[in-house]
Structures are given as C-alpha cells and as structure tokens.
C-alpha positions as CSV (number, residue, x, y, z in Angstrom):
1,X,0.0,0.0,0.0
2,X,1.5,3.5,-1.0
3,X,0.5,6.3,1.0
4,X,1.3,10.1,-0.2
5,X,-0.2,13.3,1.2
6,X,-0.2,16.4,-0.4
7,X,-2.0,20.2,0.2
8,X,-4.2,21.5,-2.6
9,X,-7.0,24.3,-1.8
10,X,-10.5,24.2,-3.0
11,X,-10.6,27.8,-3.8
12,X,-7.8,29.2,-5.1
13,X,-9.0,32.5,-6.3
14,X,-9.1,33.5,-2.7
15,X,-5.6,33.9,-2.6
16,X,-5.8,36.7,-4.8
17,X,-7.0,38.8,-1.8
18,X,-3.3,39.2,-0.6
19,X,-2.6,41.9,-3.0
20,X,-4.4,43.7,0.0
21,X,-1.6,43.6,2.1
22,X,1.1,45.7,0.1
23,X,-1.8,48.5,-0.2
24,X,-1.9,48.6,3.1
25,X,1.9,48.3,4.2
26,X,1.9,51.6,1.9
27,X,-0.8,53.0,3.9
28,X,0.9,52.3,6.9
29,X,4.0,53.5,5.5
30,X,2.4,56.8,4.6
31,X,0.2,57.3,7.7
32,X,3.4,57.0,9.7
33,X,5.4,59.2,8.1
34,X,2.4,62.1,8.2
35,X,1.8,61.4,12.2
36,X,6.1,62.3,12.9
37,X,6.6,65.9,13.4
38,X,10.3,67.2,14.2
39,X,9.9,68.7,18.1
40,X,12.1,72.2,19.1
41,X,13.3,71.5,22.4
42,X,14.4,74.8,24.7
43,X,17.9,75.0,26.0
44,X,17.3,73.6,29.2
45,X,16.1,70.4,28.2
46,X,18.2,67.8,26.8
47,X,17.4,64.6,25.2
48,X,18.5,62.0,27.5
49,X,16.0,63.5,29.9
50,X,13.1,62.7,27.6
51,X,11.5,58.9,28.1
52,X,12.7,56.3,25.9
53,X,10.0,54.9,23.8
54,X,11.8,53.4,20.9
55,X,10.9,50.0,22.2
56,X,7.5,50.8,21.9
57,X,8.0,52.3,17.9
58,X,9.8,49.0,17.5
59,X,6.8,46.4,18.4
60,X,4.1,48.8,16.9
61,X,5.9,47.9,13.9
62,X,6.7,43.9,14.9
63,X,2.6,44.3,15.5
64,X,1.6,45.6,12.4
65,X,3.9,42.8,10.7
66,X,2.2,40.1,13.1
67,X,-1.4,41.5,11.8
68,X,-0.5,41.1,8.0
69,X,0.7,37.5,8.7
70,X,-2.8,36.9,10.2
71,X,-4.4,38.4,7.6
72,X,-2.6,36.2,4.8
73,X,-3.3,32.9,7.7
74,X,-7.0,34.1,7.1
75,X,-6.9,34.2,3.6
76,X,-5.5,30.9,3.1
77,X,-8.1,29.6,5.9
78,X,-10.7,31.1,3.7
79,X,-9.0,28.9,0.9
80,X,-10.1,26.0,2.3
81,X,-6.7,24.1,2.6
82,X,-7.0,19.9,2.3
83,X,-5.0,17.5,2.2
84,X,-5.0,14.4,-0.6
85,X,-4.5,11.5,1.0
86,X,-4.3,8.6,-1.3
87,X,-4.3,4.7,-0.7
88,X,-3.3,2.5,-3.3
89,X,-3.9,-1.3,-3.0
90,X,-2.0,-3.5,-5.6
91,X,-2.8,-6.8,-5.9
92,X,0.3,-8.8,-8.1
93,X,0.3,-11.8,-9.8
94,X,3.1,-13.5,-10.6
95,X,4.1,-15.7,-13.7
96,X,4.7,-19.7,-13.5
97,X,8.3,-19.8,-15.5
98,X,10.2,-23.0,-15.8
99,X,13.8,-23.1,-17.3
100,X,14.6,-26.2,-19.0
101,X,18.1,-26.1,-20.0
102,X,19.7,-28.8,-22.6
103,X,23.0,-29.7,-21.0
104,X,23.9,-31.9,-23.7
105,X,27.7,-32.4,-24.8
106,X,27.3,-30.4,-27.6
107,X,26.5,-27.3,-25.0
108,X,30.3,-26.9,-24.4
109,X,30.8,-25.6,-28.4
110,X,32.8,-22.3,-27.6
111,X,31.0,-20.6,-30.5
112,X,29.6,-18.5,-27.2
113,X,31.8,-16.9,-25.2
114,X,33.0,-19.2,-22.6
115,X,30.6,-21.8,-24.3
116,X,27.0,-22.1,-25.2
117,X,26.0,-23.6,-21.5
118,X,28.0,-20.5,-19.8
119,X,26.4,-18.2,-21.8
120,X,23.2,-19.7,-21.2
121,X,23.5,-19.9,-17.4
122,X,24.7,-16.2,-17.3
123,X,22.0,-14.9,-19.4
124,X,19.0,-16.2,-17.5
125,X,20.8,-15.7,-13.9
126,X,20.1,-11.9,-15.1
127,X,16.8,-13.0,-16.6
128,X,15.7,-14.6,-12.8
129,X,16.7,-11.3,-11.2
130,X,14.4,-9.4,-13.4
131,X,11.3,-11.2,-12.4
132,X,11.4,-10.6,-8.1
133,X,7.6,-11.3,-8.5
134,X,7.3,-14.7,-10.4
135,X,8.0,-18.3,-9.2
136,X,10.6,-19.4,-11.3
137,X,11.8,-23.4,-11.9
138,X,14.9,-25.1,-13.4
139,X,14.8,-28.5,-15.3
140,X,18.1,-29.5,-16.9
141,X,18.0,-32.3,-19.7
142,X,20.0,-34.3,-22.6
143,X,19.7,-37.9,-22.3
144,X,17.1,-37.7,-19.5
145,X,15.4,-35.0,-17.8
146,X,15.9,-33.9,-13.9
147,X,14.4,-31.4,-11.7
148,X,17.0,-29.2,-10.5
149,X,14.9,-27.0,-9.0
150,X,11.3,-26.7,-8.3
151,X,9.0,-23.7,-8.6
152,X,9.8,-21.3,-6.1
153,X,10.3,-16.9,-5.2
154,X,13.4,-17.6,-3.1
155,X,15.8,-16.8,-6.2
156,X,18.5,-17.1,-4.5
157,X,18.2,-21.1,-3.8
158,X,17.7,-21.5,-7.9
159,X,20.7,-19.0,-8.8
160,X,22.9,-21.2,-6.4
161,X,21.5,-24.1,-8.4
162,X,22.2,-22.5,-11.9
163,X,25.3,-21.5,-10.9
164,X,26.4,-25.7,-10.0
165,X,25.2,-27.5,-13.2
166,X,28.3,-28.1,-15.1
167,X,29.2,-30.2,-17.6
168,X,33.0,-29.6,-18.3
169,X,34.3,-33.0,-17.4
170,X,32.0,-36.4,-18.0
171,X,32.6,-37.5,-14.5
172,X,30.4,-33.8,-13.6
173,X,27.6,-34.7,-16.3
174,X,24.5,-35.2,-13.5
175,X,22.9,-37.5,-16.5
176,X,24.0,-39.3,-19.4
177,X,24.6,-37.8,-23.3
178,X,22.2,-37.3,-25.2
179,X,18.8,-34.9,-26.1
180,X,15.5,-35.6,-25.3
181,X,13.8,-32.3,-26.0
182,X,10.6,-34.3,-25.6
183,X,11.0,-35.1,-21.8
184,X,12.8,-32.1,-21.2
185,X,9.9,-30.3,-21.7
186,X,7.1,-33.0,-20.5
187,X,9.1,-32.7,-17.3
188,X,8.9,-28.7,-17.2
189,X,5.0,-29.0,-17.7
190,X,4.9,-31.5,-14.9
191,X,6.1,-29.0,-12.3
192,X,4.1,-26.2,-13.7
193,X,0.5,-28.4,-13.6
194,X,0.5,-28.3,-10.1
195,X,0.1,-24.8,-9.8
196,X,-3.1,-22.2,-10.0
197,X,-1.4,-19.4,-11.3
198,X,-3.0,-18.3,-14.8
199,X,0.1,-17.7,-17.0
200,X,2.4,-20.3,-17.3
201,X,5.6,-20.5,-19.5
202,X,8.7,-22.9,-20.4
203,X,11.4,-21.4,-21.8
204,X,13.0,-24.2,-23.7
205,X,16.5,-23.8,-24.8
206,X,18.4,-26.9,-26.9
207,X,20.9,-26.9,-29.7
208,X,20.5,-29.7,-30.8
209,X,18.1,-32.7,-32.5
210,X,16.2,-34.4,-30.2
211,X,17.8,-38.0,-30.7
212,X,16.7,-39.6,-26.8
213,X,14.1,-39.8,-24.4
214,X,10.7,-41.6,-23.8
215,X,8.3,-39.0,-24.8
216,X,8.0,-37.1,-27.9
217,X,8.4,-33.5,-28.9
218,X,5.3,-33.1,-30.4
219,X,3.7,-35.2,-27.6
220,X,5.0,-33.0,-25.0
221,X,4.1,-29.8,-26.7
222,X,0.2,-30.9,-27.2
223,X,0.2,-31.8,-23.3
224,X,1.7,-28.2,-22.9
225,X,-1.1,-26.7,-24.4
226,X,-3.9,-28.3,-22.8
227,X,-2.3,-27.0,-19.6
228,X,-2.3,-23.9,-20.6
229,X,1.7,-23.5,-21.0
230,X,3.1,-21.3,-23.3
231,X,6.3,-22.5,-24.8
232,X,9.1,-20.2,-26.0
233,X,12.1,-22.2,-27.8
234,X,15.0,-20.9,-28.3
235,X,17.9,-23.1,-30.6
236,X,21.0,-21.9,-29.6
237,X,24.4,-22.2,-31.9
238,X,26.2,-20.5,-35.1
239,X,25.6,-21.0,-38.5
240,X,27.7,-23.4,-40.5
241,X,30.2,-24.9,-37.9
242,X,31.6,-24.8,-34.4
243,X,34.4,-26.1,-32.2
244,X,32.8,-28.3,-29.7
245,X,33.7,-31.6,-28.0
246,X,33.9,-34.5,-30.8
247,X,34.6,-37.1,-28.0
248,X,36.3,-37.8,-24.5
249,X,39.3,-39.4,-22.7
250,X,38.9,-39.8,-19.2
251,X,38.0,-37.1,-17.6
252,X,38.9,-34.6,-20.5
253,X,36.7,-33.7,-24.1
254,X,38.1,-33.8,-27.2
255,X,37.4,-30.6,-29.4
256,X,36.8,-30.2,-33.1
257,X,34.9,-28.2,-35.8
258,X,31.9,-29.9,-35.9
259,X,28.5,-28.9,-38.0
260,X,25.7,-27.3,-35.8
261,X,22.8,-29.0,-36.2
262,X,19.0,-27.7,-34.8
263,X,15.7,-28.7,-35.4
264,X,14.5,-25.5,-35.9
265,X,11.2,-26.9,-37.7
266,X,10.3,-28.6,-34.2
267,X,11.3,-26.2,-32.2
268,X,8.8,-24.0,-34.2
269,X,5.9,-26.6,-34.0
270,X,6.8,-26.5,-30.5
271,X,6.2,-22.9,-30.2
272,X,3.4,-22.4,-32.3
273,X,1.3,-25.3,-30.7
274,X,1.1,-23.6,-27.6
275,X,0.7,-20.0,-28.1
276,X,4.5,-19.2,-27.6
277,X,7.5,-17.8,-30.7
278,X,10.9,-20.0,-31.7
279,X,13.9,-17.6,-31.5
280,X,17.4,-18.2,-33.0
281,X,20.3,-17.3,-30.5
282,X,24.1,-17.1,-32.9
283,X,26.1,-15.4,-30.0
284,X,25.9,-14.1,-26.6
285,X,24.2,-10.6,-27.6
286,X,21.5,-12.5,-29.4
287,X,20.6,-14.7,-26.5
288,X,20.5,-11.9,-24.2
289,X,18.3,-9.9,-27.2
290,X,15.6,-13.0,-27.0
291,X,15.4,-12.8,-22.8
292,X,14.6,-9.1,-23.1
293,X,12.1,-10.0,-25.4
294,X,10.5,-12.9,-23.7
295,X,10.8,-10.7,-20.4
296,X,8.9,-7.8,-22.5
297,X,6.2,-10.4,-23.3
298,X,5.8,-11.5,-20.0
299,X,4.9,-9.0,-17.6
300,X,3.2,-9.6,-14.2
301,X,-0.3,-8.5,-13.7
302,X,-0.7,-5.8,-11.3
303,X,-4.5,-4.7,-10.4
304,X,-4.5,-1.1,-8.7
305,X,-6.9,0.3,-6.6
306,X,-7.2,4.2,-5.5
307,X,-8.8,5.6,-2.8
308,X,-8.7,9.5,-2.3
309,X,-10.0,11.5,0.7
310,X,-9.8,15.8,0.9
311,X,-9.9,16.2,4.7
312,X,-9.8,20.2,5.7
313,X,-6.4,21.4,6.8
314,X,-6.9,24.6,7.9
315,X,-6.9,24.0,12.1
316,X,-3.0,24.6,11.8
317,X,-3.2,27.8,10.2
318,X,-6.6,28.8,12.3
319,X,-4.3,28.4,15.4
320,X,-1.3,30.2,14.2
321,X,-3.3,33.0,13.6
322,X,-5.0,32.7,17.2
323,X,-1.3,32.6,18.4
324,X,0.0,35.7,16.9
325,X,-3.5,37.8,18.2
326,X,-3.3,36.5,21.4
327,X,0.7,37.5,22.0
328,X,-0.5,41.0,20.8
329,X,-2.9,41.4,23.2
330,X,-0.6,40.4,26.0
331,X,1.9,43.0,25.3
332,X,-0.5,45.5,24.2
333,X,-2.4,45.1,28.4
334,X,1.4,44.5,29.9
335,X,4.5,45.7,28.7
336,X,3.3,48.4,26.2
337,X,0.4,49.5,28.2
338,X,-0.5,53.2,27.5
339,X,-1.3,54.4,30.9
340,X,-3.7,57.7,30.6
C-alpha cells in the first residue's frame, strides 16, 4: 500500500485577496510618516531627559507585521486548505516460469563466449533477477530429464543451483549424453501443472536434435497446451560450424569443428502449438536480445486500486493565527500598556 499526502485548496481565487496587504503596508507607511513631526526643544532640556519609547516604535511595527501574517493565515483559511491522501492497494500476480536447459555435450561448443552452457547460465541468472515477483523453476536435460529445481520466489536457492550444473568434465555430467527435447519439456510442464497461477511458461532452450528420451516433442508440446503452457524455444548455436567436444578421454573432451545441427522446424511446431515464438540465439548478444524480449512479453499482472479522501487542513493555520493575536494582546495590556 502506497501512502502520499499532499495540500491543494479548493478555492484558489481567494488567494488573490493578498494583493491587500502591500496597499496597506503603503498605507501604513504613509500614515506613519504624516503622524512624525520634528519637536524644538528649549535650552534647558536635553534629550536624555526625555522617556525612551523606541521600544514601543519598535513592536508597533513587529505588531503591524504580526497583523498582516494573520491576515494572509486568514486568507489561506478562507481557501479552504486539504489535504490528498491517497491509498493505493495492488494486488500482483506473478508468472509460472520453468527453465529447462539442454545440458547436452554439444553445449560446451565455444561458439559462445565461454561456451554455449555458460552463456546460457549467465544470461538467465540476469533473466531470474528481473522477475522478483514470479516463481521461477529449473529442469536440466540431454539424455534424461531432472528437476533441478522446483518452482519457487526464493531466487536465491535456484541462482545457487544454476550457478552448480556443469558439464566440463563427463565424471560432472548429473545425466547421461544425449537430447531428449521431448522429456525435457514433459518434465517442465509437470512441475508447472501443479500450480493455479493463470500464466504459465517454459522457456525451452536446446541446440541440438532431439535424438533420446521416452516422450515425444510433439507429444510434450500438445500436453503443454492443454495445460495452458506457453512455450518459448530458443535453438542456440552459429551458423555453419563450431568447435565443440567430438569425444572424450577420461575425464577430459576432445574438441573439433563440428556442424551445428538444430531442429529448428520442431522447435517451431513447439512454439506455435502452444501459443508461444521460436527464436534463433548465434552469440551471446543475441541470446540476451531474446530474454529481453520474452521478459517484455511477459509482464506480471498488477490490479491497482485508488482511494482518495480531501480532509480540511486549515486548524493549523486557524491556530497560528489565534497565536499571533493572542501575543498581541498580552503585550498591548502589559508591557506596552498606555497608561492615561
């Protein structure tokens, strides 16, 4: 809830009434001046044996001063000061997002800067940070699929996860070779099914041909859709060629130019089944280029209700004013009484 407050007045116009108070400072001026007279003293007397009353001079001015701040309180009274006091009362809904991330050998190609995986990872940690309102998943597949991490809003558990899935050595591959776009995404509809939210998405991203798994593309993609899951896919990799691992020993891959190689007409039929676009990542820019966009498409819903209220405001200013009259009469009947 947002709460602002802010002093408008109801009549305005009134205010032009100050102009009142230079006429009659001028008026005062003038009136003054007429009332002094120079006084001829005889010899005998002197000035220092005349009473001092340039105190009293002093506060008849300070009074008049105090009477034309009064008289400007009591214009702005007459303005009818309020102030706006607004309550606003947003209600947010978040968007159902599920990653699902090929980790495949082929993710390593470096025709991404480190490789396509790194790239990847980095440019949907920054995607996860721009959505602090939506529950966001992670599923990770080549040969298999696996839930890496469910949906959830603490984005700090599934950047800690991103961050871990690494596929540099064989012996740190979490499954086996291989892609199964098909169960990749069958699993990423899985953990969005469970949910009520309205908008739900997969953001799919693979560079390769599906070649693995027990469910099909196609298959997974019509179960999308009567879930109510939008699917954007996203092939990743260079035209022509790109040096990635051609093979392993031990612990270490082998690297070589090797064609690239994406099913971009299933990816499309992918997309298109379920409401969602295909997109074409060649570099790092690229892939951040298609985030912003899917980010752009898919805003949160936000329903905003105002309240306003215009309570009066002009007590303050009605007890300045009492304030500055009543320290005039004080002094006027003490201090700067005018005895007869």
């Amino acid at each position: 809830m947002n709460y602002f407050n802010t002093i408008q007045f109801a009549y305005p116009w009134v205010f032009w009434f100050l102009l009142l108070i230079p006429g009659l400072v001028v008026f005062y001026v003038m009136e003054h001046n007429s009332l002094s007279s120079e006084v001829i003293m005889p010899s005998p007397f002197s000035a220092k044996n005349m009473p001092n009353t340039s105190y009293k001079t002093i506060f008849h001015h300070i009074f008049f001063g105090i009477r034309m701040i009064v008289i400007g309180l009591l214009i702005a009274i007459v303005a009818r000061p309020q102030s706006t006091v607004n309550w606003k009362n947003i209600t947010k809904e978040g968007i159902d997002i599920v990653i699902a991330l090929d980790i495949s050998s082929s993710m390593l190609s470096q025709d991404f800067s480190p490789n396509r995986v790194e790239a990847a990872k980095k440019v949907a940690l920054k995607f996860i940070e721009s959505r602090p309102e939506d529950k966001i998943g992670l599923v990770i597949f080549s040969r298999e699929a696996l839930t890496e991490c469910p949906l959830t809003t603490a984005h700090s558990i599934i950047k800690n996860l991103f961050a871990d899935v690494r596929i540099d050595k064989p012996s740190l591959r979490p499954i086996e070779d291989g892609t199964a776009i098909g169960d990749g995404l069958a699993t990423a509809v899985n953990r969005l099914n469970g949910d009520n939210n309205k908008s739900k998405v997969v953001i799919l991203l693979t560079d390769g041909v599906n070649n693995a798994g027990s469910i099909a593309p196609l298959t997974a993609a019509e179960i999308a859709k009567v879930f109510g899951v939008r699917v954007y896919t996203i092939g990743v990799g260079t035209m022509g060629t790109a040096k990635g691992p051609a093979g392993g020993i031990g612990d270490q891959y082998i690297y070589d130019f090797l064609p690239v190689e994406i099913d971009e007409t299933l990816l499309k039929q992918i997309a298109n089944t379920t409401g969602g676009k295909y997109f074409r990542a060649t570099d790092n820019e690229s892939l951040q280029k298609i985030y912003t966009e899917i980010d752009k498409m898919e805003k949160s819903k936000f329903e905003v209700k105002n309240y306003t209220d215009r309570p009066e405001e002009f007590l303050p200013l009605a007890i300045i004013a009492g304030i500055l009259l009543l320290l005039e009469l004080i002094f006027k009947n003490t201090l700067l009484r005018t005895i007869p």
